[in-house]
N, C-alpha and C positions, 0 to 999 in steps of 0.2 A: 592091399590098400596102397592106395600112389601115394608117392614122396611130398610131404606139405613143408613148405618153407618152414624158416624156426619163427621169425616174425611174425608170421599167421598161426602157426601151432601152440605162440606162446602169449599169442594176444590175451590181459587179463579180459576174465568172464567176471567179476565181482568189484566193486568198488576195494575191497581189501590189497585186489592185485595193483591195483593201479599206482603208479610210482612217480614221486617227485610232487604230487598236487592235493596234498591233505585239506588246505581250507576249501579247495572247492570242494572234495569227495564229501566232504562235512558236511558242508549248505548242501549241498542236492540230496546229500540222506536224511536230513534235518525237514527237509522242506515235502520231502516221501511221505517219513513217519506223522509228521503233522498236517497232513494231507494239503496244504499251501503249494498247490502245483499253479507255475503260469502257465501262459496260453504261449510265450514264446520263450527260449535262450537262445545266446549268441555266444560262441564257444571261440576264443581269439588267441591266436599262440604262435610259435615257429612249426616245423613240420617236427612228426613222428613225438609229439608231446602228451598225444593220449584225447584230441577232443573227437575225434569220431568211435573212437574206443568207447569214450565217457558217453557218447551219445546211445550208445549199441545198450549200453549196462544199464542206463536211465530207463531207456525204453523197457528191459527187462521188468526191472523196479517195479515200474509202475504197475505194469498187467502182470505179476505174477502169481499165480493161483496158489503158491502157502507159504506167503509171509502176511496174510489177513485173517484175522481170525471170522466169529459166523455172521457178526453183526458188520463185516466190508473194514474195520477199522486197519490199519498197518500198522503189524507189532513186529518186523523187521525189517529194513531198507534195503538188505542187501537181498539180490536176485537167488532164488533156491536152486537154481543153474538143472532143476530135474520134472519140473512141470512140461506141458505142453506148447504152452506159452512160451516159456523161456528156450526150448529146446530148440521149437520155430525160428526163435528171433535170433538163436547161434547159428543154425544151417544159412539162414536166410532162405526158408521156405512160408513165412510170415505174408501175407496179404495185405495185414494192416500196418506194414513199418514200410514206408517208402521212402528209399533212399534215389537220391538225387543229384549229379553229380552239374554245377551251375556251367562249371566251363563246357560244358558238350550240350544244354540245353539253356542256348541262350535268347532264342526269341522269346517275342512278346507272345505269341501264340501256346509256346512249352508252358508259361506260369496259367497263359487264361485258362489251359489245360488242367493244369496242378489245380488252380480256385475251382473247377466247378465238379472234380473229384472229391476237395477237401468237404464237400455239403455231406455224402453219403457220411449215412450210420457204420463204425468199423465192424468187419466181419464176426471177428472172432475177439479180441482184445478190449479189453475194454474202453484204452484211449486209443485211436489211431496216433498213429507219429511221424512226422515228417522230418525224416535229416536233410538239410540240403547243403551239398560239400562246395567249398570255395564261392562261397555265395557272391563276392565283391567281382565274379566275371559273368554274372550271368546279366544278359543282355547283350555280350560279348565284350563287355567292358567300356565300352563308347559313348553309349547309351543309356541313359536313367528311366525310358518310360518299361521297362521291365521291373525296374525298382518302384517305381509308383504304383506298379498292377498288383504289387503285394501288398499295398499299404493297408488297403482296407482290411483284406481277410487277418491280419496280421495285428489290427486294431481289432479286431471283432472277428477272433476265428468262431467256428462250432465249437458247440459245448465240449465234445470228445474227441479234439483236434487238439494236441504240442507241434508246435515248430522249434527245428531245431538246428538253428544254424551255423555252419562252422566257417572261419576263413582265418588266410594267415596274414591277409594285408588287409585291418579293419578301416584304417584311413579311408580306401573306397568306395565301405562302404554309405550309402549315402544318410546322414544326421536321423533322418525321420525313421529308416528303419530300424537304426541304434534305437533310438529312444521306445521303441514299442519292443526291447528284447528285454530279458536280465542278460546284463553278459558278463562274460567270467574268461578273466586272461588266464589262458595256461600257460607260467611262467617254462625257461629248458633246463630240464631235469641236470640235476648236481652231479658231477664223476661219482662223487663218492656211491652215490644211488643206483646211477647204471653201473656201476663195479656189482655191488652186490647183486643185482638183478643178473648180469650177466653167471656170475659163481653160480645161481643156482639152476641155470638153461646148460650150464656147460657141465654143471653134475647129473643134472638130467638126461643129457646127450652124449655123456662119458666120453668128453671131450676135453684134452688135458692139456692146461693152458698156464702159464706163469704168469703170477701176480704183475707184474712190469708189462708182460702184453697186454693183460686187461685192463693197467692204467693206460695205455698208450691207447687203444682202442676206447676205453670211458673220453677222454682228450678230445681223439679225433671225431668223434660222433656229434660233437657241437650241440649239445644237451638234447640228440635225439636219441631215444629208446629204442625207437625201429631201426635205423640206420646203425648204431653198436651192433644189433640183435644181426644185422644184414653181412655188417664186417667179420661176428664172430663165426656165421654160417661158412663165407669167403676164407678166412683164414685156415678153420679146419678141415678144407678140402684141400691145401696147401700139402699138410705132411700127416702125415698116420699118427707118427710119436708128437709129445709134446711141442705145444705151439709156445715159440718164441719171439719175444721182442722184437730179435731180425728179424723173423718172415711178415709182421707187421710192418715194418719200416720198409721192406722189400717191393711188398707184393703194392702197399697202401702209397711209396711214397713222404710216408710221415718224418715226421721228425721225433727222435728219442728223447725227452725230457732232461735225459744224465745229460746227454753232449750240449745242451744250453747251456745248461749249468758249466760244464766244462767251458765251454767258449768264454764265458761272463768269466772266471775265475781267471781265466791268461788274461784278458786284456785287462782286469782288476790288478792281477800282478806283473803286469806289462812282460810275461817269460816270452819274450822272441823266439827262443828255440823250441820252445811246446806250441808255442802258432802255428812254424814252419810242420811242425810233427802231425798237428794240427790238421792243417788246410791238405796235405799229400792223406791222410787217414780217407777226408771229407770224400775226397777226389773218387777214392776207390768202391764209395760206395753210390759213385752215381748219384746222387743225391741230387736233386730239383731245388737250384737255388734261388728260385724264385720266393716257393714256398719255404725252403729254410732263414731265409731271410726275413720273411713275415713272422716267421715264429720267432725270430728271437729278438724281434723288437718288443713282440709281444712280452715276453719272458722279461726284456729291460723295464716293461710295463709295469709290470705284476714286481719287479723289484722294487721298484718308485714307489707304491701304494703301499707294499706292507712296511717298508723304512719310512714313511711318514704318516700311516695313520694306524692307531694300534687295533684296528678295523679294517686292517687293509685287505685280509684275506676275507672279507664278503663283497670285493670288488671283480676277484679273480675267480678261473674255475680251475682250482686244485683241491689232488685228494690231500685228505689229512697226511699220510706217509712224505709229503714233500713241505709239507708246512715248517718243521725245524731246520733245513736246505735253505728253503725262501730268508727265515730270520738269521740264519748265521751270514748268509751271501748277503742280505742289504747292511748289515753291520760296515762289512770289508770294504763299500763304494760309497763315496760323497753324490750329492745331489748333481754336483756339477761335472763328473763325470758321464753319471747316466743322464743327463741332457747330452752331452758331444755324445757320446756310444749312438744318443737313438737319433741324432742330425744326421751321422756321417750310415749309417746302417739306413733312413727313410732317404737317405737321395741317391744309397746305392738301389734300392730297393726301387725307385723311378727310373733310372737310368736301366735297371735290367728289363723292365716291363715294356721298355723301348725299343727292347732289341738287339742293345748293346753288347757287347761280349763280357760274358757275365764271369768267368774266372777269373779274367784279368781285374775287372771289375771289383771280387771279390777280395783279390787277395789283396788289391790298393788298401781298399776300407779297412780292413785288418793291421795292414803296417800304420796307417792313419792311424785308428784306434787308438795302439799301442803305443806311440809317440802322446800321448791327450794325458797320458800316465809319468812319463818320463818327465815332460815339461814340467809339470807339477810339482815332479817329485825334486829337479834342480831348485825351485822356487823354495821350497820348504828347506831342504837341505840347505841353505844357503843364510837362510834366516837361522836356521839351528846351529849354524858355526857362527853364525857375528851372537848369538845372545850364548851360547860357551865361550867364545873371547869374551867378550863382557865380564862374565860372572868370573873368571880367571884370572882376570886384571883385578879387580873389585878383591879377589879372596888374595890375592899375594900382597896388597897394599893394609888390607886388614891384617893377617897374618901379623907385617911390623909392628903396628902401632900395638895388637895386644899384649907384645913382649914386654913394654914399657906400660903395662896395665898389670902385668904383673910383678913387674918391679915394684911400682905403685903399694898393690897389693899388699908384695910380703913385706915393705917395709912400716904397712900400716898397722901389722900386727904386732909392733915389738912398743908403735909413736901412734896407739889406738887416742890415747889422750890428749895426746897434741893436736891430732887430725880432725879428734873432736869440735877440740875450739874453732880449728880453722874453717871446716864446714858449717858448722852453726851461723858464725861472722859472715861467710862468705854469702849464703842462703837468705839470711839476713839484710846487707847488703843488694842482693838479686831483688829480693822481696821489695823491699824502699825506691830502689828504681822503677819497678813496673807500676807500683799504686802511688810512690810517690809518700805512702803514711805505712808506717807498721801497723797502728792498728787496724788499719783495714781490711792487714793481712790474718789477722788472731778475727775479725768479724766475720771473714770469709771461710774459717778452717770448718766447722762445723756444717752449712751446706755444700763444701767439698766433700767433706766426710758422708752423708750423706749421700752423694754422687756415688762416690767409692760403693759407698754399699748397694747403691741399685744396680751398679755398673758388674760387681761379681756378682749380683742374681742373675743374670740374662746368659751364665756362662753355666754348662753344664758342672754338675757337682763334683768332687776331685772325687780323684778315680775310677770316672766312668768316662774320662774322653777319648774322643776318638784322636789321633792321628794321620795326618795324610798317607804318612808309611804303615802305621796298622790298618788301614783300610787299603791299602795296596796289597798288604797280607792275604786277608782276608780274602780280596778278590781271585786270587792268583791259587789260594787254596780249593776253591768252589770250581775255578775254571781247568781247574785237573777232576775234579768229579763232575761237571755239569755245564758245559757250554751254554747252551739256551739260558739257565738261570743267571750265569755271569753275562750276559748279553742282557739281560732285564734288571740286574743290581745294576749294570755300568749307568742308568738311567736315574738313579737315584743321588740326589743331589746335595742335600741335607738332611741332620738329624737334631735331637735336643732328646734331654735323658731329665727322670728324677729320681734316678741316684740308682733303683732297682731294673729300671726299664728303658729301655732305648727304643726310641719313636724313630723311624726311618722314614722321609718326606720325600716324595715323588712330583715332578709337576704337574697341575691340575688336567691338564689332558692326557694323562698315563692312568685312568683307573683300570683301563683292561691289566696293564703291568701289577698296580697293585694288588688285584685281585688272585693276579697267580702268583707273587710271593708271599700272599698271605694262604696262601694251601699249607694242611700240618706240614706236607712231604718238603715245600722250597723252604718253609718257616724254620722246618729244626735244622734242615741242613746250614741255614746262615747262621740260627742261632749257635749249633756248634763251634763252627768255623768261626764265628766272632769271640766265643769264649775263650776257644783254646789260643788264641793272639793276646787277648786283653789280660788269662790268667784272673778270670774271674763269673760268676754265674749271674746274666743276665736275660732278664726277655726280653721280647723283643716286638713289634710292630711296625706293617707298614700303612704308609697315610698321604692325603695328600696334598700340597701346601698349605691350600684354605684350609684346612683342617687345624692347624698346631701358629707357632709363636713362638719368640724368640729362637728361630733356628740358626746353627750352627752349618757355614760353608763345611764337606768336606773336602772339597777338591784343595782348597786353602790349610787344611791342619788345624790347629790349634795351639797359636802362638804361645799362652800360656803354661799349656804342657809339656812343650816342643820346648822351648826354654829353660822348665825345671830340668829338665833331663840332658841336655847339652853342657847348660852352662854347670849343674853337680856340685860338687865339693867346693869350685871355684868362688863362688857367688857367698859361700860361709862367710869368707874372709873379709868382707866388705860390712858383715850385717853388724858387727861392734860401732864401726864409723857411722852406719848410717840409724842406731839405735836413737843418737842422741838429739838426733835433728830430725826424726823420725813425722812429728807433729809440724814442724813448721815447715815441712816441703811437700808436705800431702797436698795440698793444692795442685803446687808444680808438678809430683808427680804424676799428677790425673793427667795434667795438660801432655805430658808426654808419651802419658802411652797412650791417649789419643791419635795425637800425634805419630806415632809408632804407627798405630793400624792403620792411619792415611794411609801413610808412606805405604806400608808392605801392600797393601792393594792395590796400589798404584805400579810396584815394582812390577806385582806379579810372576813370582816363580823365583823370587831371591831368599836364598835360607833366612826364615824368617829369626833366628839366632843372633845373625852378625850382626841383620837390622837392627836388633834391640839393644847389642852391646855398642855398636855406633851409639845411639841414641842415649841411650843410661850414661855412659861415662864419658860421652863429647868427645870421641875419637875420632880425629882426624890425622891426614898423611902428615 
């Protein structure tokens, strides 16, 4: 027997084979078994996506002698691939399946032909069936009164007459004949689908191939089945032994997935010497910089969409094996680098398509790149040393004044009594200045108090808070066992607890995030990792803003807590003095620490400790 293509050998015979187009395989067996057949479809798609395939198998369908039972009725959709009928319409030795190919039968005369064929009763089948391929050229494209000559039969075929039409440019075709089809887009089949499809023609054909070649080949097929099916024939005639990645990139021209990623990752960390390493590698293998350049805009592409929508990967066509790649690499880049990356890469990309000298070309773009990162990084760097001057100045000036706070201090402990009086007076005093009346200050203590009390509801329960530093803990501990999940905690922005459970609050467009760390497998690994920091057993939840209330900044800390434990032992020595005037400064003190949390919001990034000790004891230089 002669040599058959694998494309043709492996074209599916069944609705079951068919790959990538389950809603439509549905409706046309749906529409089988319920014998609801039209008189027309219009089958609309890219190339090698299965619609002349789907036509071949439909046709089966219909006339197949045992999937009816005795009374004609259809008790299964799928072709029995062993009848007469169906045997016919595999060889194509069928009388009554007439295919039709529109580009090479474009007069008006070929259709008058076709209508006054379509009249006869079919031979043998019991519907005849007409495919007619690329239908949007028949007439030879120019010309609509070939499109018109079908109108009629097409609105009022014979009783035992499908039409079935296919084409890849339906725009074309013209509105009237649309509307007298069903028609059914066939979407281009997903990598992940032609990977598998491909694994089982390459165990079939004991043809030994690495998972990397058949992603590079699932890639470049451009969601066609045939065209993979065509490459993987091509490549294993290449070497006897195992087919590799290289001889795909070799023989195809392609571009390897890793080296994007490589590229993205130097100009992400501006390594000059891994570019030059880099671009002398590229050189040697020849490589088509046209098309390498296309791909890895593309690639910049596909970076942009999964770091901004947590749905980014149903925009791109990757296998799942590159999706945790995808998410760590859009972590590493700001928006406004991949805008420069993909300006200065699309005008390299025009200039080579002009004819330009394309290495020189290339390797500009590259030292360009790589400066888009440097600049940046001066800007920032630069601002991170004037706010560390800041905070240095600020902390040696504090530093003085709380030597004479603790002077203060230990002398208050020996003259608690005397300090007493003098506090009370002075509070006192303060108090008569701002209202002006004492008693207005003793009318006002009880809805201050009040205050006070609603003011510690909306703060998580003592010893269950978080800290800025314990959640740095935290994270730093996850990101040694699980990258991907600390790249979906670093998203998390806010929490709030009651007392047994800590609620973890997400922004409202993060439910895909929240979804996957509330899996058992991300949930216990955080809840571990937050126990063993906190030194205590809590559960745990995630949520997402609109969900919850009163929540708690963690990127800010928790002044309160952050406070007990700094200020320690120190803060004892004050609470004798401040016992006795305890009730007449609760006002005042609400106003302060108010006050307080302006401020440190306002600071942004100043220990919030010193802030408070400023503020509490009116330290200044």
């Amino acid at each position: 027997m002669s040599y058959i293509s694998i494309y043709r050998k492996y074209r599916p015979q069944s609705f079951s084979e068919v790959v990538g187009q389950d809603e439509i395989v549905k409706t046309l067996q749906n529409s089988i078994k319920s014998n609801r057949l039209s008189h027309a479809y219009i089958f609309c798609g890219p190339r090698g996506t299965g619609k002349t395939t789907a036509a071949r198998i439909f046709a089966k369908a219909v006339n197949c002698l045992n999937n009816v039972d005795k009374n004609g009725k259809v008790i299964n959709p799928e072709p029995c691939n062993e009848c007469v009928n169906c045997r016919d319409i595999t060889n194509g030795m069928s009388v009554d399946l007439i295919e039709i190919d529109a580009a090479s039968n474009t007069g008006i005369d070929n259709v008058r032909k076709l209508i006054e064929n379509a009249q006869y009763l079919p031979n043998f089948l019991r519907k005849k069936i007409y495919i007619i391929d690329e239908i949007h050229n028949i007439g030879g494209g120019t010309t609509k009164a070939a499109f018109h000559a079908l109108l009629k039969i097409l609105e009022e075929p014979p009783e035992n007459v499908i039409f079935v039409l296919a084409t890849t440019e339906p725009q074309k075709v013209i509105p009237t004949i649309l509307s007298r089809c069903q028609r059914f887009d066939f979407k281009p089949i997903s990598a992940d689908d032609i990977k598998k499809r491909l694994k089982i023609i390459s165990k079939l054909e004991n043809i030994e191939v690495s998972d990397m070649a058949l992603n590079l080949i699932s890639k470049y097929s451009d969601g066609s089945q045939r065209d993979a099916n065509v490459i993987l024939e091509k490549i294993a005639s290449l070497d006897d032994d195992k087919v590799k990645v290289e001889d795909v990139v070799s023989l195809l021209g392609a571009v390897d997935l890793e080296i994007l990623f490589e590229l993205a990752g130097i100009l992400i960390e501006s390594n000059s010497e891994e570019a030059i390493f880099f671009i002398s590698r590229l050189e040697k293998l020849h490589q088509n910089l046209e098309v390498f350049v296309e791909k890895f805009i593309e690639h910049l592409q596909n970076l942009y969409f999964v770091k901004n929508n947590p749905n980014g990967f149903d925009f791109i066509n990757s296998g799942e094996e590159y999706r945790e790649k995808y998410l760590d690499q859009s972590r590493l880049v700001s928006n406004r680098q991949l805008n420069e990356f993909i300006l200065i890469f699309m005008d390299l990309l025009n200039k080579i398509k002009l004819g330009q000298p394309a290495w020189i070309l290339f390797r500009s773009g590259i030292i360009k790149a790589l400066n888009i990162k440097i600049e940046a990084n001066g800007a920032v760097t630069q601002k991170l040393e004037n706010s560390v001057r800041e905070l240095n100045e600020r902390f040696d000036n504090f530093k003085d004044s709380f030597k004479d706070v603790l002077k203060i201090a230990a002398s208050s402990g020996a003259q608690s009594t005397k300090t007493d009086d003098v506090m009370t007076k002075a509070v006192a005093r303060e108090n008569t200045e701002n209202s002006g009346n004492a008693k207005v200050v003793r009318d006002e203590e009880k809805p201050a108090a009040k205050k006070a009390e609603t003011k510690q509801k909306t703060h998580p329960a003592t010893g269950s808070e978080i800290t800025k530093i314990e959640w740095e803990k935290v994270l730093n501990i996850i990101k040694n066992k699980s990258v991907s999940l600390n790249s979906l905690l670093l998203e998390v922005k806010k929490y709030n607890t009651d007392g047994s459970k800590i609620m973890f609050y997400l922004p409202d467009i993060y439910s895909w995030h929240k979804d996957k760390l509330n899996s058992p497998e991300n949930k216990e690994l955080v809840r571990s990792s937050l126990n063993s920091v906190m030194g205590k057993n809590f559960q745990i939840e995630f949520l997402l803003e609109n969900q919850g209330k009163d929540l708690v900044d963690l990127r800010r800390g928790n002044p309160y807590k952050e406070r007990n434990s700094e200020v320690g032992e120190k803060s004892v020595i004050f609470k004798g003095s401040e016992k006795s005037t305890e009730t007449k400064k609760e006002d005042k003190t609400d106003n302060k620490e108010k006050e307080y949390e302006e401020t440190a919001e306002s600071e942004n990034g100043i220990d919030e400790t010193y802030g408070y000790m400023e503020k509490k004891f009116k330290i200044k230089e």
